[in-house]
N, C-alpha and C positions, 0 to 999 in steps of 0.2 A: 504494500500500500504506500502510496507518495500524499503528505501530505503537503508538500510547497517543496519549491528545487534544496537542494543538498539537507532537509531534514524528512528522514525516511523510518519508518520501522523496521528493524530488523530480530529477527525471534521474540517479535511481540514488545520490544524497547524501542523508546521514539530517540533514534541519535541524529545529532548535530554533525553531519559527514558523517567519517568511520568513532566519532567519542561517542557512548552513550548518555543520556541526559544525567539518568542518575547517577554519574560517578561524577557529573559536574556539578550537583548538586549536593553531594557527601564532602567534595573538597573546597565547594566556595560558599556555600550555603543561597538558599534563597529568603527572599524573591532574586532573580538575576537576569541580566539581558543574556540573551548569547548570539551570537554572529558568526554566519558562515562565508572563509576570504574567498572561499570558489563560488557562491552565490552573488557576489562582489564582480569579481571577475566577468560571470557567464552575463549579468546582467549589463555589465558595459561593452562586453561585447557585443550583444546587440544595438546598440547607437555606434561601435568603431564598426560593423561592418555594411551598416544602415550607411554613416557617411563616407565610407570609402567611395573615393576620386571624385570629392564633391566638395565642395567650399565653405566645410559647416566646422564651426565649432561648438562642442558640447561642455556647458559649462555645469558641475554639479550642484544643485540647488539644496547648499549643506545646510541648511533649517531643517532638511530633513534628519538629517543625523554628522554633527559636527564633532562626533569623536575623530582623534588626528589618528588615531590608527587609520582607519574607512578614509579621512581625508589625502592621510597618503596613500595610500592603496589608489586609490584614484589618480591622485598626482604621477606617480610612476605609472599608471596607463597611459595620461599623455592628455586628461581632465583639467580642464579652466574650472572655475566656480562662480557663481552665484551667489553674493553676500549679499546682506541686510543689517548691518550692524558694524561700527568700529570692531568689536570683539568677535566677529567671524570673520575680517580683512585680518586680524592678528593670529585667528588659529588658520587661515590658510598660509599667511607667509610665515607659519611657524614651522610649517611640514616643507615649504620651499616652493611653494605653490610662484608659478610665472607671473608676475601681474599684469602683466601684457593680455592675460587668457583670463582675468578677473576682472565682471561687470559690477557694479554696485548699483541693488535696486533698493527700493522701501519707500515709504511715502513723508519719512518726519527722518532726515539725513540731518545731523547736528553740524555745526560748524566744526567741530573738534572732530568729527568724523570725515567731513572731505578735506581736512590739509592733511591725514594721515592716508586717506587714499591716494589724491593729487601727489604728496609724499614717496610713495609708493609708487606710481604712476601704472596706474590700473587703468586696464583695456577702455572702460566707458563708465558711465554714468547714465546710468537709465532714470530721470528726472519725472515728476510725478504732479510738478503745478509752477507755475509761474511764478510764486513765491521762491520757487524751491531753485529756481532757473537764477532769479536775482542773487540769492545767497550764496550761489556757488560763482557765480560771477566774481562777485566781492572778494570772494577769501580766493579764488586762485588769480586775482590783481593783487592780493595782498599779498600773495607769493610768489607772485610775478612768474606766475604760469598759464598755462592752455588747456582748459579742462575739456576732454572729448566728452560727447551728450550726445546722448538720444531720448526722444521724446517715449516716455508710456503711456501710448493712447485708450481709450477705452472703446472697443468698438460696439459695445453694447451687446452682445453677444452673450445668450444665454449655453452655457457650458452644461447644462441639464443635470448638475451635480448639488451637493448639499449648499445652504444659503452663505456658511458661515466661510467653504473652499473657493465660491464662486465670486470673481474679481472681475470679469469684463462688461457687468451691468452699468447704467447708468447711474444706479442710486448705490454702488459701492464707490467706497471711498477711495480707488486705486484710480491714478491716469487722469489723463486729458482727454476730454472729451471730440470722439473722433469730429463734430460737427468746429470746434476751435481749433483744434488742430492744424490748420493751415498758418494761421492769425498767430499763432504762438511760435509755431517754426522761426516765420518771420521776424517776430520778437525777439527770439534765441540770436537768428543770425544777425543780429544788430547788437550785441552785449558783445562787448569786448570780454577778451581772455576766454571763451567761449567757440569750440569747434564743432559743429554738428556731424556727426558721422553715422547717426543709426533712427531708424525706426523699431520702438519697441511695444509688445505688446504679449499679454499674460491674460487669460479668461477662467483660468482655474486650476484644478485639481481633481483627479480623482475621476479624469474624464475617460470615458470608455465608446467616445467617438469619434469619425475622424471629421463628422462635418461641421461641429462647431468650431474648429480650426481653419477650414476651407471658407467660412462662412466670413470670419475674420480677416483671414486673409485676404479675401476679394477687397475689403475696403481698404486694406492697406497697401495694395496694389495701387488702386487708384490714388491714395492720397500721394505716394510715392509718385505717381504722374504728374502729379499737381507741383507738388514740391519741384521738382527737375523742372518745368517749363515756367517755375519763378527762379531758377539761377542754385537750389539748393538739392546738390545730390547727395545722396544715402550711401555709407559704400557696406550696411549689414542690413536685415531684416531680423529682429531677435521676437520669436514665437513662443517664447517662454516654456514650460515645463507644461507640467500636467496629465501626463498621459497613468490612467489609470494600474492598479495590480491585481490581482484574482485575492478577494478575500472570502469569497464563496464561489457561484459559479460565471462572476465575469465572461463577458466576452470582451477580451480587449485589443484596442490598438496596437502594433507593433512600431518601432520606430522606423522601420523600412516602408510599412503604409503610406506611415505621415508624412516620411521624406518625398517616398514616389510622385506622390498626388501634389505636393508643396514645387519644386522643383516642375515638375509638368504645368501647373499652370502662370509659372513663374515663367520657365522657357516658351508660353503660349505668349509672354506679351513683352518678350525680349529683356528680360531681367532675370535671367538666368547668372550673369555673370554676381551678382549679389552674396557677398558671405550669409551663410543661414546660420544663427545662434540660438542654441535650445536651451533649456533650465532646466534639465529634468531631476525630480528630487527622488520622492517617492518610487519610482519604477525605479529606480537603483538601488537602492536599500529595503525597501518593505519589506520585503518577501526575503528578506536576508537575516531576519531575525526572528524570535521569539524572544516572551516574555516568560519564563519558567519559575511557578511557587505552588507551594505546600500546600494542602487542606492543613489547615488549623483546627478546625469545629467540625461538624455537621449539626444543622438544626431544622427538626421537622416540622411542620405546622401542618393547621387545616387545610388553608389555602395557599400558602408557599414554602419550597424549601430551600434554604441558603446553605449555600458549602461555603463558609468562612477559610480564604485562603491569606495566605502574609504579603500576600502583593494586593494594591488598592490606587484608586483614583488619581494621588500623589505620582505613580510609578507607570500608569496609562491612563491620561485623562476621554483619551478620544470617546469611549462608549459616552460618558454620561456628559460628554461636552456635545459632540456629534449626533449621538444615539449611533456609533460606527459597531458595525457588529465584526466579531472576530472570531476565527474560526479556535474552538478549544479540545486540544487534544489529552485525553488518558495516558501516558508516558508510558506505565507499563501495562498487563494486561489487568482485566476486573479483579477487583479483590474478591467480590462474592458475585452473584447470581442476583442479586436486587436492584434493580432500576429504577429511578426518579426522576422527574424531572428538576434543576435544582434550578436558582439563581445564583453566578460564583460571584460572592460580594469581598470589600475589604475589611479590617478595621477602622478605619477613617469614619469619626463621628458624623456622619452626613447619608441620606436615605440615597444621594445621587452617585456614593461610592459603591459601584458596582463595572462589573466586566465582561458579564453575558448576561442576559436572562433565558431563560425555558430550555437549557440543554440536558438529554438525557445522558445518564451516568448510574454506574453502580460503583460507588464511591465509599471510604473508608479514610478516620482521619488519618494524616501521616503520607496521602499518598501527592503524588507530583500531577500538576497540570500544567501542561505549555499552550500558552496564549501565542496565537500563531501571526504572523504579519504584522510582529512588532518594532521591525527595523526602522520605521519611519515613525515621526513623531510620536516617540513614544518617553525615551531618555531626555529629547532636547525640551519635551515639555514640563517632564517632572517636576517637582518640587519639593519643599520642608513640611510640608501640610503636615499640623499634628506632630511637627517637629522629630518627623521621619526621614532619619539618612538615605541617600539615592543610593541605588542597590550598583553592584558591580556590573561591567562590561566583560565581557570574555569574549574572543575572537578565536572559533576555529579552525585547525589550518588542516585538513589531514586527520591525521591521525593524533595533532598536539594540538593543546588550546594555550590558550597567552592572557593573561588582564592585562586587560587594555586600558581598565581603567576600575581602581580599587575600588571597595565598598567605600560608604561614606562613616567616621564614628558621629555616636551624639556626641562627642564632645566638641568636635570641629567644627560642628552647626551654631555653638552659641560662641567661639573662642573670639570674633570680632568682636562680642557687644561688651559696653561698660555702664555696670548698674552705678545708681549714683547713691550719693550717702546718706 
């Protein structure tokens, strides 16, 4: 039985490659992430052989998961990135990441954050409103430099995915609006210290079609026509990320689809020569993780039963943020012959900490469940909730695992603060 690539059952034990879960949970204890680097791998090879002999750069869109192991691992593929934050431009160029091959997006870029990009000198600046176009003016005259830009337009475009992933609506707060868009271009190319070099554009996550892309695209086609026959050319097209992962039974995009179809109507209207920059986060990591922890309890009731496990809300917010359903596996075989349907809930004082509801199990306390397509926001969302340590990373390679990144103690949670007297 396969349940997601490189984590497979074998004589009835769910392993991470050739490790079995349970001797990774006797030696590190749970709750724990675990990562598989050939999951890593198989998944970026799908966008290195989607863009082969094609003008695309793939930058990874590490909000999904910004552990520097994953990040270099990538990097040594030959991955640009996708920040949103001063401290995700610092853990890319911590692993050695090019910044020629790093765009910086987000909608609220601090001034302390683009002199340490400009600093840097990172591939673009994917700009997000005409406030944002003035400020970055300012601080790279104050540095008496030339900040590359690209406009993030919103082409209204519904992504048909959950309200909270979806970004290219009108009434989300991401981009310029494709109808101002021309008028702001203009604006841009009149600010000094200011080079315009790209069209950008992002409509979601978690999308599992390829026509709300196409749909997208069509307008940013034309606006790019517009642009060029007032004096301003583009020399990238950045399509942003999105493309969804099987967390049940998806049918999804592949990134040779998206490229096919992108490029073909690209070369239908003589703009093929255009670099294509993707963001993909998610479809690189998701499926490259679980989240693996204990039943703690079991408690029956009349009309619900909860298997109290040590992993909680803190450690994967997405169910009770999303209502995101994840697929949950029994690690080893049943303990008995009794089947319920339970709820797996946390600790976490709050009714909204939970991880599944209505899955059948014949469950016993002490035993292991892996939360499955936990690679993607799942660690970079965590938290202290309840003044709960973030659990350890493990990366496995083969037949060896690695921490990647140690448990957290409670003590190193409060060592910042200073009570007063």
């Amino acid at each position: 039985m396969t349940v997601a690539p490189h984590f497979d059952f074998k004589n009835g034990v769910l392993h991470a490659e050739n490790v079995p879960l349970p001797a990774l949970a006797r030696q590190f204890g749970t709750p724990l992430y675990v990562y598989s680097r050939q999951a890593l791998r198989d998944a970026w090879e799908s966008y290195r052989s989607a863009a082969e002999n094609r003008n695309v750069l793939v930058c990874f869109g590490m909000k999904a998961n910004s552990n520097l192991a994953v990040l270099n691992e990538f990097r040594k593929l030959g991955a640009g990135f996708d920040i949103v934050s001063g401290g995700e431009l610092a853990r890319a160029l911590a692993v050695g990441a090019d910044p020629g091959k790093i765009v910086f997006s987000g909608v609220g870029k601090q001034a302390w954050e683009m002199q340490a990009a400009l600093k840097a000198g990172v591939k673009c600046f994917n700009v997000e409103s005409e406030a944002e176009l003035a400020q970055l003016a300012q601080v790279a005259g104050q540095m008496d430099v030339v900040a590359p830009v690209s406009l993030r337009v919103n082409p209204d475009v519904d992504a048909q995915t959950h309200p909270y992933i979806s970004t290219g609506l009108k009434e989300n707060k991401f981009g310029i609006a494709i109808e101002e868009a021309v008028r702001v271009y203009q604006y841009a190319s009149q600010l000094q210290n200011l080079r315009i070099v790209g069209v950008d554009c992002h409509i979601g996550s978690q999308i599992t079609e390829v026509s709300p892309y196409l749909d997208a695209l069509d307008k940013l086609i034309a606006l790019i026509q517009t642009l060029a026959g007032l004096g301003i050319h583009i020399e990238h097209l950045d399509l942003g990320g999105g493309l969804g992962i099987r967390y049940t039974d998806e049918t999804l995009v592949t990134p040779k689809t998206l490229l096919d179809q992108v490029f073909e109507r690209l070369a239908a209207k003589g703009l093929d020569s255009l670099q294509i920059v993707l963001e993909p986060g998610r479809s690189l990591v998701g499926n490259a993780g679980i989240l693996l922890t204990t039943v703690e309890y079991l408690k029956h009731g009349d009309t619900k039963n909860f298997a109290i496990v040590d992993a909680a809300m803190n450690d994967l917010i997405r169910p009770t943020l999303y209502d995101a359903w994840h697929s949950v596996e029994q690690v080893g075989p049943p303990s008995h012959d009794e089947v319920r349907t339970y709820d797996i809930v946390g600790p976490i004082c709050e009714s909204g900490d939970w991880l599944a509801r209505d899955r059948r199990f014949a469950l016993k306390q002490g035993e292991l469940l892996a939360i499955m397509s936990a690679g993607a926001y799942a660690f970079t969302m965590a938290s202290h909730y309840n003044t709960r340590p973030r659990a350890a990373e493990i990366m496995v390679d083969g037949d060896n695992c690695h921490v990647v990144r140690p448990r957290e103690t409670i003590e190193s949670l409060f060592a910042g603060e200073i009570p007063l007297d």
